[in-house]
N, C-alpha and C positions, 0 to 999 in steps of 0.2 A: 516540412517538419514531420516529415512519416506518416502523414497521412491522420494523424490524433488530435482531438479534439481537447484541448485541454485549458482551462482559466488557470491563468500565471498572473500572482501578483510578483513582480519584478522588482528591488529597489535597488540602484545608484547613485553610486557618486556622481557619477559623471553628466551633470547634468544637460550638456547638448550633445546627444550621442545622433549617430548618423542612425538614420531609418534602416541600411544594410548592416551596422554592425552589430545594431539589436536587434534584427532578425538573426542574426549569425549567434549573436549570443542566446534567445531563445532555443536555436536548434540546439547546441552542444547542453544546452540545461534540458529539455527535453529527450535526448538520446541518453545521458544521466537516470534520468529518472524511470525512463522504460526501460535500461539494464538495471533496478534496484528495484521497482515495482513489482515484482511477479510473487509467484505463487508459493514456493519455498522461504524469500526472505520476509512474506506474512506470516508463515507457519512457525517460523523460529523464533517472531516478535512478538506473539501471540496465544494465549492459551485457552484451554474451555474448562469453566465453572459449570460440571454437573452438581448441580444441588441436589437431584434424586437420588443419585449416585453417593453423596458427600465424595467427588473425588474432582481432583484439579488434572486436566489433562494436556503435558505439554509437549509429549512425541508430535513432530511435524507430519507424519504420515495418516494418523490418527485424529487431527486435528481438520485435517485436508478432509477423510472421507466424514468426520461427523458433516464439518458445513458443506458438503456436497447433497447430500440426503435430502430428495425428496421433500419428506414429510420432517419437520422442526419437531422435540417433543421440547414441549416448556418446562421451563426452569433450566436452562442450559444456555450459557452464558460465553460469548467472546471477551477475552479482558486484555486490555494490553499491557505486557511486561512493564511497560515505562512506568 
């Protein structure tokens, strides 16, 4: 599975499934999800609440270098678009 570490809760219908075809199915749901997990499609789902600032910040390139930074300054907020 690519060498990642990850907890799947999995649910089926199918309830006697062969030990190789849920492995197979894990993999293709895991190759899924490490092409959709990365770093741009966080940035575009996701905003930052400066409160120092009063300003809402939702360019993805800008978002990327505040949560990169070192040093956090507080009141600055990840919020999720959802």
């Amino acid at each position: 599975m690519n060498g990642s570490n990850r907890d799947l809760l999995v649910l089926s219908q199918i309830a006697n499934q062969s030990p190789a075809r849920l492995k197979k199915e894990l993999e293709i749901l895991d190759t899924l999800l490490f092409e959709t997990e990365n770093w741009q499609a966080f940035s575009v789902a996701n905003e930052i609440l400066d409160v120092n600032r009063h300003k809402i910040i939702r360019k993805a390139h800008l978002i990327q270098q505040i949560l990169t930074e070192k040093k956090q300054k507080p009141f600055v907020f990840t919020c999720n678009k959802n």
